[in-house]
KOLNU-496328 format. One line per field, with one value per residue: x, y, z of N, C-alpha, C in turn; residue number from 1; chain. Coordinates in steps of 0.1 Angstrom, whole numbers. Atoms other than C-alpha are relative to their C-alpha. Example, Ala and Ser with C-alpha at 12.3 -4.5 7.8 and 13.67 -1.06 7.14 Angstrom:
// KOLNU-496328
n_u (9, -9)
n_v (-12, -11)
n_w (0, 0)
ca_u (123, 137)
ca_v (-45, -11)
ca_w (78, 71)
c_u (9, -8)
c_v (12, 11)
c_w (0, 8)
rokol (1, 2)
fifi (A, A)
***
This chain:
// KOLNU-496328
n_u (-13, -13, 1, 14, 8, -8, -4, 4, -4, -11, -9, 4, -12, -19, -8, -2, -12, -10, -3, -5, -10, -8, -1, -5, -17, -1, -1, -14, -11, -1, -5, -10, -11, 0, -17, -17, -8, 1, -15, -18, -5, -5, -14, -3, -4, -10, -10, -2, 0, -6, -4, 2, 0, -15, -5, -2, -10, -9, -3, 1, -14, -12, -8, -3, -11, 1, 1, 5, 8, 17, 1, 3, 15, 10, -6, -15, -5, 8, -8, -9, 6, 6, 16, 8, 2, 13, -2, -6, 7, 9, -5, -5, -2, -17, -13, 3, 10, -5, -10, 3, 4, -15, -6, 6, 0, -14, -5, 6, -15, -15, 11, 4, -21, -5, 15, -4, -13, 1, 8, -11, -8, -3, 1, -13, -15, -10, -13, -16, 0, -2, -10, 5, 10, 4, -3, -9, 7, 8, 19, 10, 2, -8, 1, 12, 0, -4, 10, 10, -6, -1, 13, 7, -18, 3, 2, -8, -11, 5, -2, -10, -6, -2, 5, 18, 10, 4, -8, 4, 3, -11, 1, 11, -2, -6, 4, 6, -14, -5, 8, -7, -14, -1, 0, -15, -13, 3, -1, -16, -3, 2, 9, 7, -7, -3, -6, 10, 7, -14, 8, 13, 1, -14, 9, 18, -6, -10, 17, 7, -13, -1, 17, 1, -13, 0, 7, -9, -9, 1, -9, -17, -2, -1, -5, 9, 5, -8, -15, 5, 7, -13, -6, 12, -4, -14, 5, 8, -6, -6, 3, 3, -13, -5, 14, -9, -12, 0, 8, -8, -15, 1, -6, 9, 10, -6, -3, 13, 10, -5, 1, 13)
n_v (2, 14, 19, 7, 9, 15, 3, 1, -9, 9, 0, -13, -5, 8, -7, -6, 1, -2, -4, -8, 8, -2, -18, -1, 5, -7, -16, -4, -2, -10, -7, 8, -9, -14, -4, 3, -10, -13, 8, -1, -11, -2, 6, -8, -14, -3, 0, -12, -13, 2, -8, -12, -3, 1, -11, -12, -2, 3, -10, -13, 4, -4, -15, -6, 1, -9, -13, 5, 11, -6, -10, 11, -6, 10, -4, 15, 12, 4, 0, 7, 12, 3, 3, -15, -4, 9, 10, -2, -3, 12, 4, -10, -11, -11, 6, 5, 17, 15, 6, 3, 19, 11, -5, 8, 9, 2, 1, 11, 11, 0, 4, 13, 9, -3, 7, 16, 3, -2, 12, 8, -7, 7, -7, -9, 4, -9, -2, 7, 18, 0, 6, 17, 0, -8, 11, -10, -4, -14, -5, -2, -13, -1, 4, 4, -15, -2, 9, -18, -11, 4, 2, -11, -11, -11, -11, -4, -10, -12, -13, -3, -8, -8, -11, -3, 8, -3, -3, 10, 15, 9, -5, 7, 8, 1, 2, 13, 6, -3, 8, 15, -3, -1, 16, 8, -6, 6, 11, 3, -5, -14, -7, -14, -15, -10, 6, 11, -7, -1, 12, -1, -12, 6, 13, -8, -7, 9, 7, -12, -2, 14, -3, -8, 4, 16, -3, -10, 7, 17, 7, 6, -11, -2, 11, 2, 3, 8, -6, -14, 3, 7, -15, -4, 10, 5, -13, 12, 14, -6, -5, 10, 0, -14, -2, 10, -8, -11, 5, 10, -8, -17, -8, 0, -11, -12, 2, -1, -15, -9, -3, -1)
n_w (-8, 1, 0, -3, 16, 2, -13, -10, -13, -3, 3, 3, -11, 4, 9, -7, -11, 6, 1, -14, -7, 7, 3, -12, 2, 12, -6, -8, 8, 6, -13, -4, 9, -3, -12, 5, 9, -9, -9, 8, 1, -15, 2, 8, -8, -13, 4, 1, -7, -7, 10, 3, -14, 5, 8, -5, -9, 7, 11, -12, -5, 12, 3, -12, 1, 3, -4, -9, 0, -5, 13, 10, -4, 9, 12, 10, 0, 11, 13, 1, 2, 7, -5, -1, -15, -10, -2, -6, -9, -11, -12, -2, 5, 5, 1, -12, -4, 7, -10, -13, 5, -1, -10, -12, 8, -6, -13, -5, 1, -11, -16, -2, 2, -12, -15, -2, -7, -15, -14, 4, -4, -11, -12, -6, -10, -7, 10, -9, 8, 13, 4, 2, 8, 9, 10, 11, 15, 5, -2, 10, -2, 10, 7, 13, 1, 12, 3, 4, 10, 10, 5, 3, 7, 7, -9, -12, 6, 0, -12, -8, 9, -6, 8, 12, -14, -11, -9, -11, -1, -4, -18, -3, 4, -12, -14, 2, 0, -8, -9, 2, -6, -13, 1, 3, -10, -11, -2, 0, -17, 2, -13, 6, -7, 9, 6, 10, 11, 14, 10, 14, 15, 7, 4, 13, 11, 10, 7, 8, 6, 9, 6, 15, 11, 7, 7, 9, 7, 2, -10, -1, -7, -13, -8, 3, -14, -13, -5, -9, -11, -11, -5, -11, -10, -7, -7, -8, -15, -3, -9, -7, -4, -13, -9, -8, -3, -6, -12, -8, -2, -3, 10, 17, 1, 1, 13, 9, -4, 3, 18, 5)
ca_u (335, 366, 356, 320, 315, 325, 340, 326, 326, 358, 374, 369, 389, 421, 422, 416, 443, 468, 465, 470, 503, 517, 510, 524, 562, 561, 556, 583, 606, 601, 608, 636, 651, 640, 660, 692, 694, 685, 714, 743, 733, 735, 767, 777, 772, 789, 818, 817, 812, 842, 864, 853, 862, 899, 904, 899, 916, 947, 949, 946, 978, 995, 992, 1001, 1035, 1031, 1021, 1004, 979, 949, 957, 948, 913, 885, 889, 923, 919, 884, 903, 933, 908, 889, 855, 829, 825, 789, 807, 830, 805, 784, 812, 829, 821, 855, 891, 888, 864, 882, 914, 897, 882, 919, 933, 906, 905, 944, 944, 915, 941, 970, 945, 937, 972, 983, 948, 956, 993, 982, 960, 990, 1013, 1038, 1035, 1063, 1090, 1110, 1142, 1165, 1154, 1165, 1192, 1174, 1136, 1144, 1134, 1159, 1135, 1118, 1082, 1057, 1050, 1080, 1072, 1033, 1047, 1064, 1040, 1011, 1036, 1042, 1007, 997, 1030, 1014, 991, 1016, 1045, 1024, 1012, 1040, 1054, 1074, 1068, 1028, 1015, 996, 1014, 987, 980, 1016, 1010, 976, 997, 1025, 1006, 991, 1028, 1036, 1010, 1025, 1063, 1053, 1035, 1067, 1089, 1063, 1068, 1104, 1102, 1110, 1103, 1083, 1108, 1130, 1153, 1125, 1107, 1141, 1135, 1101, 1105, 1140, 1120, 1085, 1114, 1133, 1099, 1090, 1126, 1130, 1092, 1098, 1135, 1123, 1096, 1116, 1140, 1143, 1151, 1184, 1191, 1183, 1180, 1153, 1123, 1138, 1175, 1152, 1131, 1166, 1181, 1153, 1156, 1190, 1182, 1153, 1176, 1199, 1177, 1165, 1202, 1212, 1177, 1192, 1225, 1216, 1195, 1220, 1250, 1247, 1276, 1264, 1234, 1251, 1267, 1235, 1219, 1246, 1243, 1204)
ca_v (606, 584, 550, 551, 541, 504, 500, 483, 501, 476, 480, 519, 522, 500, 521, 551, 537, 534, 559, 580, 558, 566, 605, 603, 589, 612, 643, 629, 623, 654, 673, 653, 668, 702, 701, 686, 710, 738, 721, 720, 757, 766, 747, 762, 799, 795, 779, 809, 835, 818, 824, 858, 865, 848, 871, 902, 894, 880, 909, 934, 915, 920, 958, 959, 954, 984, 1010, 1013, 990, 1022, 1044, 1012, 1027, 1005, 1015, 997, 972, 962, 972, 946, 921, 923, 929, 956, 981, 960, 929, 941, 955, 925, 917, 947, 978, 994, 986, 987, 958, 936, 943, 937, 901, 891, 905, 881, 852, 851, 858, 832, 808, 813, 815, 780, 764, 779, 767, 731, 731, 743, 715, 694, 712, 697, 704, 729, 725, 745, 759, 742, 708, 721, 701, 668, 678, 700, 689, 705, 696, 726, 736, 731, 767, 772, 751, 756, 797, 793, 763, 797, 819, 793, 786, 820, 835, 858, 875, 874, 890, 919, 929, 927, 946, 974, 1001, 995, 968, 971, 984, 973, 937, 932, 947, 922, 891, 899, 897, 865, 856, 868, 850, 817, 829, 834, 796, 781, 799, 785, 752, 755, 769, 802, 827, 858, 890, 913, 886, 862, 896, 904, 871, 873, 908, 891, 861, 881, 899, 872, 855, 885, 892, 854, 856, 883, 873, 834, 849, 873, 850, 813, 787, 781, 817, 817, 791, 762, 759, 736, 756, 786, 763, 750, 786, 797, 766, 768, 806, 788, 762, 791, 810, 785, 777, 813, 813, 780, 794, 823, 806, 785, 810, 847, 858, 846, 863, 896, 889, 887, 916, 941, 931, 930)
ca_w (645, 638, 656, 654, 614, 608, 645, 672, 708, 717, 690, 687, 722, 709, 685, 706, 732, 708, 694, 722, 730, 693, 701, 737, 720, 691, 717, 740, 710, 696, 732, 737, 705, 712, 747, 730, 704, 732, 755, 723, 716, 751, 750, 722, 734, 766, 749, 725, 751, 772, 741, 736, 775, 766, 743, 758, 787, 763, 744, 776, 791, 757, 756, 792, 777, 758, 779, 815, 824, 832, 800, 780, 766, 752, 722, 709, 728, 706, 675, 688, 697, 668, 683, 688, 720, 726, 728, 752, 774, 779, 801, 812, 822, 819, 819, 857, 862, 840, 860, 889, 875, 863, 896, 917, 892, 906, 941, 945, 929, 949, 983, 973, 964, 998, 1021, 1006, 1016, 1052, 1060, 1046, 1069, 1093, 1132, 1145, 1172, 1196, 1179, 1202, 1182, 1154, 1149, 1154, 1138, 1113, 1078, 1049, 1019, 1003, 1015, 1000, 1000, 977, 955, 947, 949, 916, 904, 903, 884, 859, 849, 852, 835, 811, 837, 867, 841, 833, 866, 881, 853, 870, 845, 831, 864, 888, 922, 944, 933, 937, 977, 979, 964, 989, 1020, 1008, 1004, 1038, 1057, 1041, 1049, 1082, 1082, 1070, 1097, 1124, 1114, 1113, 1151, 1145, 1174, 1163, 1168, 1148, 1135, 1119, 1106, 1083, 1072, 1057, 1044, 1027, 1018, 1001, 982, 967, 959, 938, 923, 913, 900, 874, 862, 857, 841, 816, 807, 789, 812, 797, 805, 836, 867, 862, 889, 909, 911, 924, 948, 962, 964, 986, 1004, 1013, 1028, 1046, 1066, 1068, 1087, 1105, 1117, 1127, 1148, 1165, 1168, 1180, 1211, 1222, 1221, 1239, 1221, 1186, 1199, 1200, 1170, 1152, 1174, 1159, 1119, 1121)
c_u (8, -4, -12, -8, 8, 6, -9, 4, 13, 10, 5, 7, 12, 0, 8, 12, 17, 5, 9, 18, 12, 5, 9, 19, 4, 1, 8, 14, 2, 2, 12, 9, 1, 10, 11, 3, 1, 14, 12, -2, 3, 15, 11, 2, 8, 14, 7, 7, 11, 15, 0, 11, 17, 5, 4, 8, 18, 6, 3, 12, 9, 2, 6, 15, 7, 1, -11, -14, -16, 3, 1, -16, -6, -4, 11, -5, -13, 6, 15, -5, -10, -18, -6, 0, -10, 2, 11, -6, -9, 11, 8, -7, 9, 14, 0, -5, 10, 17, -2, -7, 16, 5, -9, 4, 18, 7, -10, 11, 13, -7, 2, 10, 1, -11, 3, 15, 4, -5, 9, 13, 7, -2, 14, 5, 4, 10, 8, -5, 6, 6, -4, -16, -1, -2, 5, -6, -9, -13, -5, -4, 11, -5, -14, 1, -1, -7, -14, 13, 2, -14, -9, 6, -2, -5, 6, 14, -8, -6, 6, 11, 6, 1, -16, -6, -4, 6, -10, -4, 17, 2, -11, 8, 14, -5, -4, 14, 7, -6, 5, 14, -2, -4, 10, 9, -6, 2, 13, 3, 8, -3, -4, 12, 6, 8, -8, -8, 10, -1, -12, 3, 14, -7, -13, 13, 3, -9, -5, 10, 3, -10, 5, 14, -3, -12, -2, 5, -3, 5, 13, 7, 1, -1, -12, -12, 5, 13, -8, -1, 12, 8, -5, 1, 9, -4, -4, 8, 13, -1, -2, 15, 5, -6, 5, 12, 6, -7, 8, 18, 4, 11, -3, -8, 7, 9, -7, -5, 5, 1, -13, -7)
c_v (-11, -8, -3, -7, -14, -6, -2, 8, -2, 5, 16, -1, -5, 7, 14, -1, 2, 4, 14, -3, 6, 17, 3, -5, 8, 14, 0, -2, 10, 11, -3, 7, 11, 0, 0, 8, 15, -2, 0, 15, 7, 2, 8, 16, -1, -2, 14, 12, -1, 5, 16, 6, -4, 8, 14, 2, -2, 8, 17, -1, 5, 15, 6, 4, 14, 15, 0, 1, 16, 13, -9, 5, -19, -2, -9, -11, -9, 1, -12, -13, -8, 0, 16, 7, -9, -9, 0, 4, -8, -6, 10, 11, 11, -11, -6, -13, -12, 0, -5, -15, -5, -2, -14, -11, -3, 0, -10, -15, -1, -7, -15, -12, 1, -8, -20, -3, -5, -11, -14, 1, -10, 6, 4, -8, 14, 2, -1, -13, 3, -6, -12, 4, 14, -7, 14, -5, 11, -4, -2, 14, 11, -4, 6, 19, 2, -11, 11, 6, -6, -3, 9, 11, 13, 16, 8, 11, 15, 6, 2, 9, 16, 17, 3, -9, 6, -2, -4, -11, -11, -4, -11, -13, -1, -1, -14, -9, -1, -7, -15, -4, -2, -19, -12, 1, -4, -11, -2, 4, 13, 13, 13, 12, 2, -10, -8, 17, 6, -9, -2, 13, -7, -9, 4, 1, -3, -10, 11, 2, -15, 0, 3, -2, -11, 4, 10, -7, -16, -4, -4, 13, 2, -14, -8, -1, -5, 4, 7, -5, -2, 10, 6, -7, 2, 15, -2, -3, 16, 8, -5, -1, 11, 1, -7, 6, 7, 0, -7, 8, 12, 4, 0, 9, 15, 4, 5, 16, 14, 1, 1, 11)
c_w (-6, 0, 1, -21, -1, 10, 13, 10, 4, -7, -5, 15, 0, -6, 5, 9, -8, -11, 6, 8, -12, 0, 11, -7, -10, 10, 8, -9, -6, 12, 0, -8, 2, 12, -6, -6, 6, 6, -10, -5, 10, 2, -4, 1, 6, -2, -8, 11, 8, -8, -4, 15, -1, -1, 2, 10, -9, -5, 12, 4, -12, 0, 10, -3, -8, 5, 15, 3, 1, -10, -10, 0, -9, -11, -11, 9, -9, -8, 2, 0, -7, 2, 5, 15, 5, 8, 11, 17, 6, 7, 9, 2, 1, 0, 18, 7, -7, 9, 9, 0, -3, 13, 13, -2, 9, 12, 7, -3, 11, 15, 1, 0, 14, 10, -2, 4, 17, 5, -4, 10, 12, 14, -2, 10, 2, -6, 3, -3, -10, -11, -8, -9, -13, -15, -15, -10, -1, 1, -13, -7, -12, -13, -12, 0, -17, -12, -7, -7, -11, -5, -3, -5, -4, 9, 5, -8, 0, 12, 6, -6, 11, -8, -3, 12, 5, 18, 12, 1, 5, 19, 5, -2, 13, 10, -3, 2, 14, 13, -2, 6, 13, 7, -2, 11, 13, 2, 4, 14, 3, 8, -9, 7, -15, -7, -12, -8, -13, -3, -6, -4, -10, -9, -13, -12, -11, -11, -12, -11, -5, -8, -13, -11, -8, -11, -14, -9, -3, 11, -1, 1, 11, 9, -3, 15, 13, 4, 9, 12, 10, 1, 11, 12, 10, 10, 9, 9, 5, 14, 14, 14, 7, 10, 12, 8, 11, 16, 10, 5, 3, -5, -14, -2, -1, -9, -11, 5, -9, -17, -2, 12)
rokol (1, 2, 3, 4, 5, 6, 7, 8, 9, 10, 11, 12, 13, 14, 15, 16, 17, 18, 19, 20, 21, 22, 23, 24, 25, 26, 27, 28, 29, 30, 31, 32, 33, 34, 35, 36, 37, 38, 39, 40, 41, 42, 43, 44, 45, 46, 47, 48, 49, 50, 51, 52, 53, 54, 55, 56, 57, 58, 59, 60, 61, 62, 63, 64, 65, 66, 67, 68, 69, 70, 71, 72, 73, 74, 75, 76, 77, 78, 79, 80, 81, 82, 83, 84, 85, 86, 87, 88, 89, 90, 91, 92, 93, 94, 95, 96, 97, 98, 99, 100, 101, 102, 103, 104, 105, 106, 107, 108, 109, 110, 111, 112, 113, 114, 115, 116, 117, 118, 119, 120, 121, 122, 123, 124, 125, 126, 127, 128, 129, 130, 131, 132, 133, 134, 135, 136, 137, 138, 139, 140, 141, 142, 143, 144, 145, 146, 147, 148, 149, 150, 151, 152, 153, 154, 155, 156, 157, 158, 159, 160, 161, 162, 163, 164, 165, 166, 167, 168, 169, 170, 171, 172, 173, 174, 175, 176, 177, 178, 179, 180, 181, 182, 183, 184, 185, 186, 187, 188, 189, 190, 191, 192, 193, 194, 195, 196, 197, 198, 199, 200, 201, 202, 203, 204, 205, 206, 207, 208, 209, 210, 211, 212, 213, 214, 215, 216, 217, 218, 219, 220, 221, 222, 223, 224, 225, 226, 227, 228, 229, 230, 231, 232, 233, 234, 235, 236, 237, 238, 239, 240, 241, 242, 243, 244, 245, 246, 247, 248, 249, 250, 251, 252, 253, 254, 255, 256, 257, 258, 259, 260)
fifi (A, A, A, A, A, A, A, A, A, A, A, A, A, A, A, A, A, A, A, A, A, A, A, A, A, A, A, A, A, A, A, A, A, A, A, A, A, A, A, A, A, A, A, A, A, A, A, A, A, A, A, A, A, A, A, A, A, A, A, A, A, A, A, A, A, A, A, A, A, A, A, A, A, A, A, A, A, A, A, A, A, A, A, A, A, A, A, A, A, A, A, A, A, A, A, A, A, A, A, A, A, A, A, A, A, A, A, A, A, A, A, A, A, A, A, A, A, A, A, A, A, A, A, A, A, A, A, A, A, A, A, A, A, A, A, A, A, A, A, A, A, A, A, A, A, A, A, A, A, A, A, A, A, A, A, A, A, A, A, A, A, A, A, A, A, A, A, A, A, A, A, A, A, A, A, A, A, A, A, A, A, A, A, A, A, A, A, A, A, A, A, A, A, A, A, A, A, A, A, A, A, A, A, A, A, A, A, A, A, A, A, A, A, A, A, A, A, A, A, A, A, A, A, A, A, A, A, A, A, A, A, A, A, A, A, A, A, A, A, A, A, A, A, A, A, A, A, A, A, A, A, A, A, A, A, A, A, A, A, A)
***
Protein backbone atom coordinates (compact mmCIF):
# COMPACT_ATOMS: atom_id res chain seq x y z
CA UNK A 1 0.00 0.00 0.00
CA UNK A 2 0.95 3.75 -0.48
CA UNK A 3 1.65 4.88 3.31
CA UNK A 4 2.76 1.78 4.75
CA UNK A 5 6.54 1.57 3.21
CA UNK A 6 8.83 4.27 4.80
CA UNK A 7 5.80 6.06 6.59
CA UNK A 8 4.90 6.03 9.97
CA UNK A 9 1.09 5.45 10.98
CA UNK A 10 0.97 9.50 11.65
CA UNK A 11 2.45 10.45 9.00
CA UNK A 12 0.58 7.94 6.55
CA UNK A 13 -2.86 9.69 7.55
CA UNK A 14 -1.50 13.51 6.68
CA UNK A 15 -0.70 12.24 3.82
CA UNK A 16 -3.96 10.36 3.45
CA UNK A 17 -5.86 13.65 4.66
CA UNK A 18 -4.46 15.70 2.22
CA UNK A 19 -4.64 13.99 -0.06
CA UNK A 20 -8.20 13.52 0.11
CA UNK A 21 -8.45 17.56 0.39
CA UNK A 22 -6.36 17.97 -3.02
CA UNK A 23 -9.01 15.40 -4.70
CA UNK A 24 -12.05 17.02 -3.05
CA UNK A 25 -10.98 20.76 -4.94
CA UNK A 26 -9.93 19.27 -8.16
CA UNK A 27 -13.53 17.36 -8.33
CA UNK A 28 -15.28 20.66 -7.24
CA UNK A 29 -13.26 22.64 -9.81
CA UNK A 30 -13.67 20.43 -12.38
CA UNK A 31 -17.77 20.33 -11.77
CA UNK A 32 -17.81 23.81 -11.47
CA UNK A 33 -16.48 23.99 -15.07
CA UNK A 34 -18.66 21.30 -16.30
CA UNK A 35 -21.86 23.35 -15.08
CA UNK A 36 -20.55 26.73 -16.56
CA UNK A 37 -19.95 25.39 -19.83
CA UNK A 38 -23.43 23.41 -19.56
CA UNK A 39 -25.07 26.94 -18.35
CA UNK A 40 -23.19 29.20 -21.63
CA UNK A 41 -24.46 26.27 -23.97
CA UNK A 42 -27.84 26.33 -22.48
CA UNK A 43 -27.47 30.01 -22.78
CA UNK A 44 -26.36 29.83 -25.94
CA UNK A 45 -29.21 27.56 -27.39
CA UNK A 46 -32.00 29.49 -25.98
CA UNK A 47 -30.53 32.64 -27.38
CA UNK A 48 -30.32 30.78 -30.63
CA UNK A 49 -33.68 29.18 -30.52
CA UNK A 50 -35.15 32.80 -29.63
CA UNK A 51 -33.66 34.08 -32.84
CA UNK A 52 -34.84 31.30 -34.89
CA UNK A 53 -38.51 32.10 -33.32
CA UNK A 54 -37.86 35.97 -34.44
CA UNK A 55 -37.43 34.99 -37.66
CA UNK A 56 -40.22 33.03 -38.46
CA UNK A 57 -42.50 35.18 -36.99
CA UNK A 58 -40.63 38.29 -39.00
CA UNK A 59 -40.83 36.77 -42.16
CA UNK A 60 -44.60 35.45 -41.61
CA UNK A 61 -45.66 39.36 -40.98
CA UNK A 62 -43.65 40.18 -44.21
CA UNK A 63 -45.59 37.93 -46.56
CA UNK A 64 -48.78 38.99 -44.79
CA UNK A 65 -48.19 42.00 -46.95
CA UNK A 66 -48.26 39.86 -49.94
CA UNK A 67 -51.11 37.78 -49.82
CA UNK A 68 -53.61 36.58 -47.05
CA UNK A 69 -52.37 35.70 -43.84
CA UNK A 70 -54.05 31.60 -44.01
CA UNK A 71 -52.94 30.84 -47.76
CA UNK A 72 -49.34 31.62 -46.49
CA UNK A 73 -48.15 27.67 -46.71
CA UNK A 74 -45.07 26.38 -44.79
CA UNK A 75 -43.32 25.89 -47.42
CA UNK A 76 -42.30 29.57 -48.66
CA UNK A 77 -42.25 30.79 -45.67
CA UNK A 78 -39.03 28.15 -44.74
CA UNK A 79 -37.66 28.94 -48.26
CA UNK A 80 -38.00 32.96 -47.13
CA UNK A 81 -36.69 32.25 -43.87
CA UNK A 82 -33.98 30.27 -44.78
CA UNK A 83 -34.67 27.21 -42.72
CA UNK A 84 -35.84 23.62 -42.97
CA UNK A 85 -39.62 22.23 -42.43
CA UNK A 86 -38.01 20.43 -38.98
CA UNK A 87 -36.90 23.60 -37.73
CA UNK A 88 -40.14 25.13 -38.14
CA UNK A 89 -41.96 22.45 -36.55
CA UNK A 90 -40.06 22.30 -33.28
CA UNK A 91 -42.13 25.29 -32.79
CA UNK A 92 -45.13 25.22 -34.74
CA UNK A 93 -47.39 23.02 -35.80
CA UNK A 94 -49.02 25.04 -38.64
CA UNK A 95 -49.47 28.49 -39.83
CA UNK A 96 -52.41 28.50 -37.41
CA UNK A 97 -50.56 28.07 -34.07
CA UNK A 98 -48.12 30.57 -34.85
CA UNK A 99 -50.98 33.04 -35.60
CA UNK A 100 -52.45 32.18 -32.66
CA UNK A 101 -48.96 32.69 -30.47
CA UNK A 102 -48.40 36.22 -32.31
CA UNK A 103 -52.18 37.01 -31.88
CA UNK A 104 -51.82 36.20 -27.79
CA UNK A 105 -48.16 37.38 -27.33
CA UNK A 106 -50.25 40.88 -28.24
CA UNK A 107 -53.36 40.84 -26.64
CA UNK A 108 -51.56 39.76 -23.34
CA UNK A 109 -49.59 43.10 -23.95
CA UNK A 110 -52.24 45.45 -24.45
CA UNK A 111 -54.40 43.54 -21.35
CA UNK A 112 -51.43 44.68 -19.29
CA UNK A 113 -50.74 48.31 -20.46
CA UNK A 114 -54.53 48.73 -19.92
CA UNK A 115 -54.79 46.69 -16.05
CA UNK A 116 -51.76 49.10 -15.10
CA UNK A 117 -53.56 52.30 -16.20
CA UNK A 118 -56.81 51.05 -14.24
CA UNK A 119 -55.27 50.74 -10.94
CA UNK A 120 -53.80 54.26 -11.81
CA UNK A 121 -57.24 55.51 -12.68
CA UNK A 122 -58.88 58.61 -11.42
CA UNK A 123 -62.32 58.34 -9.39
CA UNK A 124 -65.50 59.49 -11.45
CA UNK A 125 -68.11 62.21 -10.81
CA UNK A 126 -71.57 63.11 -11.58
CA UNK A 127 -71.85 64.90 -15.03
CA UNK A 128 -73.34 67.93 -13.63
CA UNK A 129 -69.61 68.61 -12.08
CA UNK A 130 -68.36 68.63 -15.18
CA UNK A 131 -67.68 71.93 -15.45
CA UNK A 132 -65.75 72.13 -12.19
CA UNK A 133 -64.05 68.29 -12.03
CA UNK A 134 -63.49 67.55 -15.35
CA UNK A 135 -59.81 67.06 -16.32
CA UNK A 136 -59.06 68.02 -20.25
CA UNK A 137 -55.59 66.16 -20.35
CA UNK A 138 -55.53 63.04 -22.48
CA UNK A 139 -56.08 59.54 -20.68
CA UNK A 140 -54.00 57.60 -20.14
CA UNK A 141 -55.84 55.04 -22.11
CA UNK A 142 -55.00 57.13 -25.25
CA UNK A 143 -51.95 57.44 -24.82
CA UNK A 144 -50.56 53.81 -23.88
CA UNK A 145 -53.35 52.76 -27.00
CA UNK A 146 -50.97 54.12 -29.59
CA UNK A 147 -47.71 53.56 -27.26
CA UNK A 148 -48.83 49.37 -28.15
CA UNK A 149 -49.17 50.11 -31.85
CA UNK A 150 -45.86 51.85 -32.01
CA UNK A 151 -43.77 49.09 -30.54
CA UNK A 152 -45.65 46.46 -32.07
CA UNK A 153 -46.04 48.35 -35.60
CA UNK A 154 -44.95 45.53 -37.80
CA UNK A 155 -47.37 42.95 -36.26
CA UNK A 156 -50.36 45.36 -35.52
CA UNK A 157 -49.91 46.69 -39.48
CA UNK A 158 -50.42 43.40 -40.82
CA UNK A 159 -53.23 42.15 -38.84
CA UNK A 160 -54.99 44.79 -39.20
CA UNK A 161 -54.31 44.68 -42.75
CA UNK A 162 -57.68 45.02 -44.38
CA UNK A 163 -56.99 42.85 -47.43
CA UNK A 164 -54.54 39.70 -46.02
CA UNK A 165 -55.27 40.33 -41.68
CA UNK A 166 -56.82 38.73 -39.53
CA UNK A 167 -60.80 39.92 -39.14
CA UNK A 168 -61.18 38.37 -35.86
CA UNK A 169 -58.14 39.57 -33.85
CA UNK A 170 -59.13 42.93 -34.95
CA UNK A 171 -62.92 42.04 -33.18
CA UNK A 172 -60.81 40.45 -29.93
CA UNK A 173 -58.47 43.76 -29.80
CA UNK A 174 -61.62 45.85 -30.11
CA UNK A 175 -63.43 44.74 -27.21
CA UNK A 176 -60.25 45.00 -25.16
CA UNK A 177 -60.48 48.54 -26.55
CA UNK A 178 -64.05 48.90 -25.66
CA UNK A 179 -63.87 47.79 -22.11
CA UNK A 180 -61.13 50.74 -21.64
CA UNK A 181 -63.44 53.36 -23.67
CA UNK A 182 -66.06 52.59 -21.54
CA UNK A 183 -63.50 53.02 -18.27
CA UNK A 184 -62.55 56.45 -19.55
CA UNK A 185 -66.24 57.60 -20.16
CA UNK A 186 -66.92 56.39 -16.30
CA UNK A 187 -64.38 58.41 -15.06
CA UNK A 188 -65.46 61.28 -17.00
CA UNK A 189 -69.17 60.71 -15.55
CA UNK A 190 -70.78 59.61 -18.32
CA UNK A 191 -74.29 57.99 -17.89
CA UNK A 192 -74.56 54.52 -19.60
CA UNK A 193 -77.41 54.98 -22.56
CA UNK A 194 -77.65 55.49 -26.27
CA UNK A 195 -75.73 58.71 -26.39
CA UNK A 196 -72.43 57.43 -24.51
CA UNK A 197 -72.85 54.00 -26.59
CA UNK A 198 -72.35 56.30 -30.18
CA UNK A 199 -69.50 57.44 -28.44
CA UNK A 200 -67.53 54.30 -27.85
CA UNK A 201 -68.52 52.72 -31.11
CA UNK A 202 -67.18 56.34 -32.66
CA UNK A 203 -64.27 56.18 -30.33
CA UNK A 204 -63.09 52.09 -31.05
CA UNK A 205 -63.42 53.32 -34.67
CA UNK A 206 -61.21 56.27 -34.70
CA UNK A 207 -58.73 54.20 -32.52
CA UNK A 208 -58.50 51.71 -35.35
CA UNK A 209 -58.66 54.19 -38.37
CA UNK A 210 -55.90 56.51 -36.75
CA UNK A 211 -53.96 53.08 -35.89
CA UNK A 212 -53.55 51.88 -39.51
CA UNK A 213 -53.08 55.45 -41.29
CA UNK A 214 -50.15 56.45 -38.50
CA UNK A 215 -48.97 53.20 -39.17
CA UNK A 216 -48.91 53.42 -43.16
CA UNK A 217 -47.60 56.59 -43.44
CA UNK A 218 -44.13 58.68 -42.26
CA UNK A 219 -44.69 60.91 -39.55
CA UNK A 220 -44.09 63.90 -41.64
CA UNK A 221 -46.94 62.55 -43.76
CA UNK A 222 -49.17 62.17 -41.49
CA UNK A 223 -50.11 63.62 -37.81
CA UNK A 224 -47.37 62.79 -35.02
CA UNK A 225 -48.52 60.73 -31.78
CA UNK A 226 -49.20 63.36 -29.74
CA UNK A 227 -51.47 65.38 -32.68
CA UNK A 228 -53.52 62.01 -32.76
CA UNK A 229 -53.57 61.72 -28.83
CA UNK A 230 -54.90 65.46 -28.79
CA UNK A 231 -57.48 64.85 -31.61
CA UNK A 232 -59.11 62.08 -29.72
CA UNK A 233 -58.82 64.11 -26.73
CA UNK A 234 -60.56 66.97 -28.00
CA UNK A 235 -63.66 64.40 -29.07
CA UNK A 236 -63.35 63.14 -25.48
CA UNK A 237 -64.01 66.63 -23.70
CA UNK A 238 -66.42 67.03 -26.51
CA UNK A 239 -68.34 64.31 -25.54
CA UNK A 240 -68.11 64.78 -22.25
CA UNK A 241 -69.62 68.47 -22.73
CA UNK A 242 -72.66 67.49 -24.98
CA UNK A 243 -73.34 64.75 -22.05
CA UNK A 244 -73.33 67.88 -19.56
CA UNK A 245 -75.16 69.97 -21.79
CA UNK A 246 -77.45 67.80 -22.54
CA UNK A 247 -78.43 67.24 -18.55
CA UNK A 248 -78.82 70.46 -17.70
CA UNK A 249 -80.84 71.67 -20.78
CA UNK A 250 -84.28 69.67 -21.94
CA UNK A 251 -84.28 71.36 -25.12
CA UNK A 252 -80.49 70.61 -25.91
CA UNK A 253 -81.66 67.34 -24.76
CA UNK A 254 -84.05 67.05 -27.62
CA UNK A 255 -81.70 68.54 -29.74
CA UNK A 256 -79.32 65.73 -29.22
CA UNK A 257 -82.22 63.03 -28.97
CA UNK A 258 -83.17 63.86 -32.84
CA UNK A 259 -79.36 63.86 -34.43
CA UNK A 260 -78.49 60.55 -32.42
Amino acid sequence: MLFRSGFSKIESNLYRIEFKKIYRNIKRYYTKGVFFMVDNFAAGKTAKSEQTRKRIIHTFLSLIDEKKWDKITVKELCARSEITRGTFYQYYSDIYELMEQIQASLLSDIQTRFAQIQSESRSGFPIEEFLEKFDYEPPQNLIVWFDFCKDNQDAIRALLDLQNGDIYFEKKLKHLLIDTINEMMDTDGLPHDELRNYFVKAFSELHFLAARIWLESDESDFLSVSEVVNLLNTMRVGAGYLTFKRNISPEFAQKIKELY
